[in-house]
N, C-alpha and C positions, 0 to 999 in steps of 0.2 A: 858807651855811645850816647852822644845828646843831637836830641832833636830840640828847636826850640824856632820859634816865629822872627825870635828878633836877630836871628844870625844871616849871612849875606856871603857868598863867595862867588869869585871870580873862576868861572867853568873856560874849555876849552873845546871843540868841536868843531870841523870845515874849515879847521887853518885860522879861528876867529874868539876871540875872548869875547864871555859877556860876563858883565853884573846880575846876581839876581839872586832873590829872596823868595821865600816862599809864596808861591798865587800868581806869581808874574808868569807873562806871556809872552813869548820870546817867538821868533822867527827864524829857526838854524837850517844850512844846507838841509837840502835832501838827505833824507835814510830807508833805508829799505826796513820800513817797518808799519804793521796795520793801525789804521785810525781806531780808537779807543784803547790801544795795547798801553803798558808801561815801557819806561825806557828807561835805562841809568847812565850817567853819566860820568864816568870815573876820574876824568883827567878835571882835578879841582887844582888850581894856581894859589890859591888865596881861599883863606876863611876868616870870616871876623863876626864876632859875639862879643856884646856888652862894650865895646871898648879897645877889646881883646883880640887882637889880629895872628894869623898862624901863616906863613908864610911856606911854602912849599921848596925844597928842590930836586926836579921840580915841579913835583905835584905834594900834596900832604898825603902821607901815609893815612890812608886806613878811612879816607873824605872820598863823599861822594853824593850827589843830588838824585833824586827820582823824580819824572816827570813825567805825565801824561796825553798820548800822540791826540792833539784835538782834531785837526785838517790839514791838508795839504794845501798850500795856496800859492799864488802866481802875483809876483813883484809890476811895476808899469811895465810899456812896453818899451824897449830902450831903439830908437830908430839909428842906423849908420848909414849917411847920405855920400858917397865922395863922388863928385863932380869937378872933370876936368873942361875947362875952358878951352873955343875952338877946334876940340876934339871930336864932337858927337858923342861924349863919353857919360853915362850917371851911370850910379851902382847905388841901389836904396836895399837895406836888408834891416829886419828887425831882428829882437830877442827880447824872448820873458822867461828870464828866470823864474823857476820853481823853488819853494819853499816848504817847510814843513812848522806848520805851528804848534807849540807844544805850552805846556804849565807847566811850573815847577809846582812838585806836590811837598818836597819832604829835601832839606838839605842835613846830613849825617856827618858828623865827624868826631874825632878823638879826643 
């Protein structure tokens, strides 16, 4: 198993790929899980060290990232206005997605 600062994989979580390296701070769906706890992340697409890319299918055997849950936080508010003409009609609703912020502490693989 290596661990090392200069490796980078492509994770999978909430239907959404990200990039990321060790210390990055990332934004992923909601998870049922406590602020300060650990988290792993199994589904890795991609790993790449030194040059050296490992490609999954389709995840890599045996790769996986550790991260730790820092806060929960909440996206803009996203307004939905539909207004019909000569009707007497508006409809205004919002939403704020919730989010979960987390660090990568430790990305592992074969």
């Amino acid at each position: 198993m290596v661990v090392s600062s200069a490796m980078f994989a492509i994770i999978k979580t909430g239907g959404k790929q990200y990039k990321v390296k060790s210390g990055d701070e990332l934004d992923v769906e909601l998870l049922e899980v406590k602020k300060g706890s650990a988290i792993r992340f199994a589904e890795v697409l991609l790993l790449g060290k030194d040059g050296a890319i490992q490609v999954g299918r389709p995840f890599v055997k045996g790769a996986y990232c550790e991260a730790e849950v820092l806060r929960e936080v909440k996206a803009p508010k996203v307004i939905s206005f539909k207004y019909i003409r000569r009707e007497k009609s508006a409809t205004k609703r919002g939403h704020r997605q919730k989010y979960l912020r987390v660090r990568i502490t430790s990305i592992h693989g074969s």
